[in-house]
The first five atom37 places (N, CA, C, CB, O) and aatype in JSON, in Angstrom:
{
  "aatype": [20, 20, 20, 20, 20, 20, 20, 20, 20, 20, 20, 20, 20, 20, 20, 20, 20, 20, 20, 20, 20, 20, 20, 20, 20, 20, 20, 20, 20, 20, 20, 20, 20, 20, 20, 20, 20, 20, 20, 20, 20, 20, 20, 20, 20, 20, 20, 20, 20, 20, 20, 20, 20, 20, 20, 20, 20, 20, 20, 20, 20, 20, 20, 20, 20, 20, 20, 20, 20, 20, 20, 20, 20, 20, 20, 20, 20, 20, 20, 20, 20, 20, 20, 20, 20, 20, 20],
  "atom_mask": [
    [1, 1, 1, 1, 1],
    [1, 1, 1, 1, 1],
    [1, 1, 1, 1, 1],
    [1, 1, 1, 1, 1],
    [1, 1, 1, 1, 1],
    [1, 1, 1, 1, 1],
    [1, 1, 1, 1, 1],
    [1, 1, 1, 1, 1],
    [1, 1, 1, 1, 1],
    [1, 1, 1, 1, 1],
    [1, 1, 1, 1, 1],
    [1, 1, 1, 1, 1],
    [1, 1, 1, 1, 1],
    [1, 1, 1, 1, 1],
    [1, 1, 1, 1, 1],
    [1, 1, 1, 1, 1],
    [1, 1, 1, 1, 1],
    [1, 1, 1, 1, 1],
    [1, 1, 1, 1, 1],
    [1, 1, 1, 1, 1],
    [1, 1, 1, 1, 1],
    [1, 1, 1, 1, 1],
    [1, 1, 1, 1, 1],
    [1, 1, 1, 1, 1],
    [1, 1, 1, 1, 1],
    [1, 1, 1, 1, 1],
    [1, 1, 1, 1, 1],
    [1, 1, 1, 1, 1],
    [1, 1, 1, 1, 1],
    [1, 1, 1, 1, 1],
    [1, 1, 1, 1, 1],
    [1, 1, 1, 1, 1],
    [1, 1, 1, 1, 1],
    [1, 1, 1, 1, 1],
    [1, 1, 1, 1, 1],
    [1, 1, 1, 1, 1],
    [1, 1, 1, 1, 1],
    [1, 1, 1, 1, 1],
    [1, 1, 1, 1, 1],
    [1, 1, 1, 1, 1],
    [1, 1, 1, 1, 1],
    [1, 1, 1, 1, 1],
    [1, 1, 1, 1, 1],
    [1, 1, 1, 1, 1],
    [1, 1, 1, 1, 1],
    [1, 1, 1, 1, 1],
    [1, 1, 1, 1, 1],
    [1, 1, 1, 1, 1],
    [1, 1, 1, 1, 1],
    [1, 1, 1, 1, 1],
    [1, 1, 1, 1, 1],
    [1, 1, 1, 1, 1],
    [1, 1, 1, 1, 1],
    [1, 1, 1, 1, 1],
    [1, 1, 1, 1, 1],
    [1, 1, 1, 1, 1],
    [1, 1, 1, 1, 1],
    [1, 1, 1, 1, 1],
    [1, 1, 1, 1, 1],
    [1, 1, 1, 1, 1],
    [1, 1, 1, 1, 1],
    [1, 1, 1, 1, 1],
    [1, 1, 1, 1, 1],
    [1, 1, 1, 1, 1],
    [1, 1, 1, 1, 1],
    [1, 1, 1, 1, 1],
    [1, 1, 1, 1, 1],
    [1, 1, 1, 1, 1],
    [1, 1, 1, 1, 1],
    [1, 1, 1, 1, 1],
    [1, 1, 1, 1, 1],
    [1, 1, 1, 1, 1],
    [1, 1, 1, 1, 1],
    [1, 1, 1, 1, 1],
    [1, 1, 1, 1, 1],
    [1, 1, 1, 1, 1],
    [1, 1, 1, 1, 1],
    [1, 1, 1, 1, 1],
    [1, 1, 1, 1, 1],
    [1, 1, 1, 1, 1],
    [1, 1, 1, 1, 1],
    [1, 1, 1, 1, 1],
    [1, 1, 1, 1, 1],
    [1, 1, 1, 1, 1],
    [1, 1, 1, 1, 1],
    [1, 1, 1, 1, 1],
    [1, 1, 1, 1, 1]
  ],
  "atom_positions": [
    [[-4.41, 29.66, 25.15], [-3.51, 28.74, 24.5], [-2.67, 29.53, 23.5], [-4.29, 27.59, 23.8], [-3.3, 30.13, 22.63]],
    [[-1.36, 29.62, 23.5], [-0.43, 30.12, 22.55], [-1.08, 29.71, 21.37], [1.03, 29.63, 22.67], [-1.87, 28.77, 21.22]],
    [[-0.5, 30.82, 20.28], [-1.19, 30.37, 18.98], [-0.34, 29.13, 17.88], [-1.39, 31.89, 18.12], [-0.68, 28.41, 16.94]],
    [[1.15, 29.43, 18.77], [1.75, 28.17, 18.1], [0.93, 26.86, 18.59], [3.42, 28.01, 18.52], [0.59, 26.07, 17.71]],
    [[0.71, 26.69, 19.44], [0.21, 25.33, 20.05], [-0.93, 25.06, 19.0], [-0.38, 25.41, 21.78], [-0.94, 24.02, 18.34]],
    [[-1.91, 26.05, 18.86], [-2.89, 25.97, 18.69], [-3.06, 25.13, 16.96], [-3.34, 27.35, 19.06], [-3.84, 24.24, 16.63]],
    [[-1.89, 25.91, 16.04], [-1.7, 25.61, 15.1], [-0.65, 24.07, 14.7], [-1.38, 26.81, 14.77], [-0.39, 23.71, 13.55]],
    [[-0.33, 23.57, 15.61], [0.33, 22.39, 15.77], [-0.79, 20.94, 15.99], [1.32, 22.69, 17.06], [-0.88, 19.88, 15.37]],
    [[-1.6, 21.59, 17.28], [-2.48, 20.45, 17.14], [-3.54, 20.43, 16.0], [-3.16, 20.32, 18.35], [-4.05, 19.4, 15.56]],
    [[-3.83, 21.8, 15.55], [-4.31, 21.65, 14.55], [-4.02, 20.65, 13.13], [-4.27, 22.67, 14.44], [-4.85, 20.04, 12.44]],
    [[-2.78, 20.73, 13.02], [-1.89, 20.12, 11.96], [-2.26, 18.57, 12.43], [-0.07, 20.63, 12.04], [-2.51, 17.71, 11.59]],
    [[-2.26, 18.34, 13.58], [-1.71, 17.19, 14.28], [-3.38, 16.13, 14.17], [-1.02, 17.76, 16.2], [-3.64, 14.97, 13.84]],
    [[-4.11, 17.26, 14.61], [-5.84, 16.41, 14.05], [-6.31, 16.48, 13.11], [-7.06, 16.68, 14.56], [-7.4, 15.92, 13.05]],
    [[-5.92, 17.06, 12.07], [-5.83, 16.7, 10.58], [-5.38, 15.61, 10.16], [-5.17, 17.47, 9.92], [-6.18, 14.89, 9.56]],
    [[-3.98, 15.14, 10.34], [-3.52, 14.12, 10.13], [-4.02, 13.19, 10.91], [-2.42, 14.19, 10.14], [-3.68, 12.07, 10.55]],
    [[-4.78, 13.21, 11.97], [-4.95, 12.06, 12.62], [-6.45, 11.5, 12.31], [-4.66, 12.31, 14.11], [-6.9, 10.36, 12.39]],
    [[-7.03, 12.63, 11.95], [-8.35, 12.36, 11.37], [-8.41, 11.41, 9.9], [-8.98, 13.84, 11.12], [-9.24, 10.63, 9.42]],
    [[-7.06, 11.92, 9.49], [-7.38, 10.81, 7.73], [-5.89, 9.57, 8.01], [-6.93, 12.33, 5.39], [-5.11, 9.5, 7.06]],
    [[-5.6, 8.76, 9.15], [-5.51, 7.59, 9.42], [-6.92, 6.38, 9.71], [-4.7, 7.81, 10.45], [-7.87, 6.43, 10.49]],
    [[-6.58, 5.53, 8.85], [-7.36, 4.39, 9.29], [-7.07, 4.0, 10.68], [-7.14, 3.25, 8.41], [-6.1, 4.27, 11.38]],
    [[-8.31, 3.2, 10.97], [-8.23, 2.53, 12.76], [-7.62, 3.25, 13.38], [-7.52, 1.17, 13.17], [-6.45, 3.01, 13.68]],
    [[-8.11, 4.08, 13.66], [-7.88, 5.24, 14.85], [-8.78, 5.61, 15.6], [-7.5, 6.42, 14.46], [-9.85, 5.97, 15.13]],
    [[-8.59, 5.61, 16.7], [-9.45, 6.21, 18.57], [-10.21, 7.7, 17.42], [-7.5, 7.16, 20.73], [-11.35, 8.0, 17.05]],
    [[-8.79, 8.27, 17.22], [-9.46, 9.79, 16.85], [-9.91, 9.68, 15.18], [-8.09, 11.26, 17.11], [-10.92, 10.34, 14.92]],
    [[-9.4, 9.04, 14.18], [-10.5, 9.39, 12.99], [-11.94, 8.7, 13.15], [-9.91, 8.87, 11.5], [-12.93, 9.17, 12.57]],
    [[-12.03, 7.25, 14.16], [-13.6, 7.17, 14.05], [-14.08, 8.23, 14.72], [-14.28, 5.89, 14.61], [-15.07, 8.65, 14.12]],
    [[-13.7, 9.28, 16.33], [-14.21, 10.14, 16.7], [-14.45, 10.89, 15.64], [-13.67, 10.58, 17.58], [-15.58, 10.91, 15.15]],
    [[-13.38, 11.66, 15.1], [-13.8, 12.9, 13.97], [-15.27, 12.31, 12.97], [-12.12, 13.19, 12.65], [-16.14, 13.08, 12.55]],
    [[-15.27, 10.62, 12.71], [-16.38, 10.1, 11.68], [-17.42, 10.27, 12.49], [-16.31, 8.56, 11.08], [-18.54, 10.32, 11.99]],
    [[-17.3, 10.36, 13.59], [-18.39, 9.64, 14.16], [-19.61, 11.02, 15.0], [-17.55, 8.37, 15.43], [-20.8, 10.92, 15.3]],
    [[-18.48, 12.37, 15.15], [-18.62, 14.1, 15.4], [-18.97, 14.26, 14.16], [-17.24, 15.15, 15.87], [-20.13, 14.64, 14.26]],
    [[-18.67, 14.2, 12.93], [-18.66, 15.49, 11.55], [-19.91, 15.06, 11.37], [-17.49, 15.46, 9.93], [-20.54, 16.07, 11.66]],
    [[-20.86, 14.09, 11.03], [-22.48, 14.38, 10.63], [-22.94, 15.32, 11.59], [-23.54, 13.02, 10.7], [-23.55, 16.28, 11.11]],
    [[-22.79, 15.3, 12.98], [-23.52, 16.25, 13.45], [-22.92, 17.86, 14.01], [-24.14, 15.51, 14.43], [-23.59, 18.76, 14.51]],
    [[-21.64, 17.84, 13.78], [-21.43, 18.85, 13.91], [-20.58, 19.26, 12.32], [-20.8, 18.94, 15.29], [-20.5, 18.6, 11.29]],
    [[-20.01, 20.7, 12.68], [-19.47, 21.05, 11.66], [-18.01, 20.41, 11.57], [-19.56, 22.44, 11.62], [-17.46, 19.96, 12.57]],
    [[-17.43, 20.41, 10.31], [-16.13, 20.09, 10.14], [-15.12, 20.85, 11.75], [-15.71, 20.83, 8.41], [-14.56, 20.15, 12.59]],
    [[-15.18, 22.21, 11.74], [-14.24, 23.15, 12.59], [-14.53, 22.29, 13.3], [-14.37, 24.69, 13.0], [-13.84, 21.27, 13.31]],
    [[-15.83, 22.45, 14.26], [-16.33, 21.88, 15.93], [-15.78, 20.53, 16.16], [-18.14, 21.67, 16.18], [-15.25, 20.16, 17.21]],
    [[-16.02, 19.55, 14.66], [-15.39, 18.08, 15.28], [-14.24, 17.96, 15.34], [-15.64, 16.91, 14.65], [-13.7, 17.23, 16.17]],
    [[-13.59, 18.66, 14.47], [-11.55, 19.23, 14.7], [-11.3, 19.39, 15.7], [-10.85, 20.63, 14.18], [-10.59, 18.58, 16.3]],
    [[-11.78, 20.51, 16.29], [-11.56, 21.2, 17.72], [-11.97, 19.53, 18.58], [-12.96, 22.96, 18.12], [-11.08, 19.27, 19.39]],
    [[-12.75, 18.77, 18.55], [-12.89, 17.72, 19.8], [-11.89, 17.35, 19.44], [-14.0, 16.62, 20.05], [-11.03, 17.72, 20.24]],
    [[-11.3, 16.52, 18.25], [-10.26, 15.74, 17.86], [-9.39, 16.26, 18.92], [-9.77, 15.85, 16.35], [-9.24, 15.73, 20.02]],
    [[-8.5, 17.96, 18.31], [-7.44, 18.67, 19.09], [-7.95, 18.26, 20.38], [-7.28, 20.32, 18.89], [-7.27, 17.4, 20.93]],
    [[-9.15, 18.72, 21.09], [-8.98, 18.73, 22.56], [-8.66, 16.58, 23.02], [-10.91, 19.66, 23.36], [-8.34, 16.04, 24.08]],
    [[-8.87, 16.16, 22.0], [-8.83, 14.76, 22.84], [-7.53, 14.81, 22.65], [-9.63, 13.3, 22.36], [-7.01, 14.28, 23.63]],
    [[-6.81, 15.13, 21.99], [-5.12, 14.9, 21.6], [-4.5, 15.89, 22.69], [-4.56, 15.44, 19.73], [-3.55, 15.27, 23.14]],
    [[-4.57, 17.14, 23.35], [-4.48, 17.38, 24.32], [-4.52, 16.89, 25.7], [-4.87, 17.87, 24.15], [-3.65, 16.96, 26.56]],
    [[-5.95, 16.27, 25.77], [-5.92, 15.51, 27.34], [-4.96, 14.12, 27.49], [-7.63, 14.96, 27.75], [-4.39, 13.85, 28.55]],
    [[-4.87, 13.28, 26.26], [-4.26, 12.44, 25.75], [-2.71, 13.1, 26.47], [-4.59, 12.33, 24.08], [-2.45, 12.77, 27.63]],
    [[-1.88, 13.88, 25.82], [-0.71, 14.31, 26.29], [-0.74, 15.15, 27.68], [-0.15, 15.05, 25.22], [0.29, 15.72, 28.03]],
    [[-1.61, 15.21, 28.26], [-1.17, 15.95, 29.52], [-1.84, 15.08, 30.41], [-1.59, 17.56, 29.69], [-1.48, 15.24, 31.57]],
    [[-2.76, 14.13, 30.23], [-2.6, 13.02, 31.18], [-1.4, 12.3, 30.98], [-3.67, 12.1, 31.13], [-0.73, 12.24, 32.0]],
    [[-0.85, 11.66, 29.85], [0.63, 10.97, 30.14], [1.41, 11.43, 30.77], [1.37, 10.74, 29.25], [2.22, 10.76, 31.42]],
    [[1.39, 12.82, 30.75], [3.15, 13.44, 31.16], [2.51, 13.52, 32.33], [4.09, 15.12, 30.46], [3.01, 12.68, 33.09]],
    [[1.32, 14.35, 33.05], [1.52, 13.8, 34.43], [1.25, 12.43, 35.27], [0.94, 14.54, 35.0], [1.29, 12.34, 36.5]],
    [[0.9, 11.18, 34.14], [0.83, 10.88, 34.79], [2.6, 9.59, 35.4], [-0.55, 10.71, 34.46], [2.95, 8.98, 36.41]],
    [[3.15, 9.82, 33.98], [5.06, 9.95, 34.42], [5.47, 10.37, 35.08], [5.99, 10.43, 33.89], [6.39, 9.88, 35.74]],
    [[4.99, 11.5, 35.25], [5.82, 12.16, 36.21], [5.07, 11.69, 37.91], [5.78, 14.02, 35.78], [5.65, 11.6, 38.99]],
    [[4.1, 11.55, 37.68], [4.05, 11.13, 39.36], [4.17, 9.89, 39.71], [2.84, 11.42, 40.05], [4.3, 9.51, 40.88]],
    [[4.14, 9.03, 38.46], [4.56, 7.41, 39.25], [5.8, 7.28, 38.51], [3.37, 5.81, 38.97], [6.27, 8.15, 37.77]],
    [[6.53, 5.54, 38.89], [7.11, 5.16, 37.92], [6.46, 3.7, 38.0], [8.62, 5.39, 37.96], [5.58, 3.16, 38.67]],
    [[7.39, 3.32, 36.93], [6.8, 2.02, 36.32], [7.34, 0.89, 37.83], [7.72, 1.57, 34.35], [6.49, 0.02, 38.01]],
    [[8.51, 0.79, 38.83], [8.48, 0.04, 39.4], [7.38, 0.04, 40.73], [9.64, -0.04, 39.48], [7.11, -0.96, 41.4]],
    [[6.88, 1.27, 40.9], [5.63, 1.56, 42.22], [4.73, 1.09, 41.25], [5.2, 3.37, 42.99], [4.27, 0.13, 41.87]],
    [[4.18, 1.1, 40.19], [3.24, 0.66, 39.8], [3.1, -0.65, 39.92], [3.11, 1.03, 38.84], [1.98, -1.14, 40.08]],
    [[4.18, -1.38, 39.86], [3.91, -2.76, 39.77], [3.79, -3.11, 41.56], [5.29, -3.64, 38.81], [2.99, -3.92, 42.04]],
    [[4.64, -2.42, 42.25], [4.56, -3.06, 43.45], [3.22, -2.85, 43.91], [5.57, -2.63, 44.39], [2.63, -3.84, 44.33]],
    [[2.47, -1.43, 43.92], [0.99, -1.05, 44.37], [-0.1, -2.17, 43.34], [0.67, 0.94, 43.98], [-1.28, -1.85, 43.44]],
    [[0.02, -2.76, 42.88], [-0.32, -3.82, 41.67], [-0.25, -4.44, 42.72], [0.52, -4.23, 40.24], [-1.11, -4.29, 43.58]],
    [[1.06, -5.5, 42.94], [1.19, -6.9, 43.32], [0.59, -6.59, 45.08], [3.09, -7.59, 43.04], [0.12, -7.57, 45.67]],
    [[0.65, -5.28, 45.78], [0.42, -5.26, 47.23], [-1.1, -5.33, 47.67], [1.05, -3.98, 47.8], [-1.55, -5.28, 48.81]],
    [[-1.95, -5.49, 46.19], [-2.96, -4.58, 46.64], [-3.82, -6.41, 46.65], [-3.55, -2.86, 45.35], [-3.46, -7.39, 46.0]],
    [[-5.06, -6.3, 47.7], [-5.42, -7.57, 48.2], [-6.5, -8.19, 46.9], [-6.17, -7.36, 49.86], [-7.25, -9.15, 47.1]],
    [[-6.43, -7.64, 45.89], [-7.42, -8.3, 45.1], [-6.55, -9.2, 44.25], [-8.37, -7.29, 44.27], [-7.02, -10.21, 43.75]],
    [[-5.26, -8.84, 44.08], [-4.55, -9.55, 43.4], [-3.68, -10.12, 43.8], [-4.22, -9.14, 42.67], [-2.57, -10.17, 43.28]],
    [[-4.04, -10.68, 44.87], [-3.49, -11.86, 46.08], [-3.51, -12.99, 45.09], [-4.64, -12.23, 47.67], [-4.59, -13.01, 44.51]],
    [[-2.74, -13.89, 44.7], [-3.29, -15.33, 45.24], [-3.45, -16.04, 46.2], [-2.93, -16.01, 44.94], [-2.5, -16.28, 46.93]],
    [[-4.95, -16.69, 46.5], [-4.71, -17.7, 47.71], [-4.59, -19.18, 46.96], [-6.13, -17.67, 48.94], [-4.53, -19.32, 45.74]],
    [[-4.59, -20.08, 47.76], [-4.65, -21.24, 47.47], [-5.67, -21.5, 47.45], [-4.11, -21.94, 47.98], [-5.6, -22.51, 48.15]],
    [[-6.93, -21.39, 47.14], [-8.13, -21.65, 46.46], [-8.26, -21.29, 45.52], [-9.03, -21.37, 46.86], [-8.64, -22.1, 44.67]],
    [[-8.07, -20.25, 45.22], [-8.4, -19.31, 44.04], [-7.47, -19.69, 42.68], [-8.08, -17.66, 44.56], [-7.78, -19.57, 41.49]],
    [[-6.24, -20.19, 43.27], [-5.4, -20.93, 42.34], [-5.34, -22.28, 41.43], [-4.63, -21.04, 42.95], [-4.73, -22.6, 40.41]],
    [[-6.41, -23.0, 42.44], [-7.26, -24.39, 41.53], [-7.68, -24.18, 40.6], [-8.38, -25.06, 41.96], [-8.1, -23.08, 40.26]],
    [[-7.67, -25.16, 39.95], [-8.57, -24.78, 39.04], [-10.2, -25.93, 39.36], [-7.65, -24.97, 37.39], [-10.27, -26.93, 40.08]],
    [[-11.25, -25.32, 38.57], [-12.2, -26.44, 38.66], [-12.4, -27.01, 37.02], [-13.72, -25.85, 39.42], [-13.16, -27.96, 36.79]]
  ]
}
């Protein structure tokens, strides 16, 4: 990993660690009793990593109108006319 990167997400799970209601400061609360400050940083960074490189690929291989059509084509989310009653 370039060392710029390295020092960006660093910056980046710092700050994200001292926001309230956050995915990643309860992680960092919930890592630092049992590990060290560095080690639960480093998970923070790596979750903020997978976080951005699952989005971008996953933009880049769909778009938002196949999503909806593989959505509406797919047979679980049929309506029939039973299923549409109510009881």
């Amino acid at each position: 990993m370039p060392k710029w990167l390295s020092i960006y997400l660093h910056n980046a799970a710092l700050a994200a660690t001292r926001t309230k209601n956050t995915y990643l400061a309860a992680q960092y609360s919930r890592l630092r009793p049992r590990l060290s400050h560095a080690r639960a940083l480093v998970a923070v960074e790596h979750s903020i990593l997978v976080a951005i490189f699952t989005c971008s690929t996953f933009r880049r291989r769909t778009s938002q109108h196949c999503l909806a059509q593989r959505f509406l084509e797919h047979p679980c989310n049929q309506l029939s006319p039973t299923s549409a009653k109510r009881h």
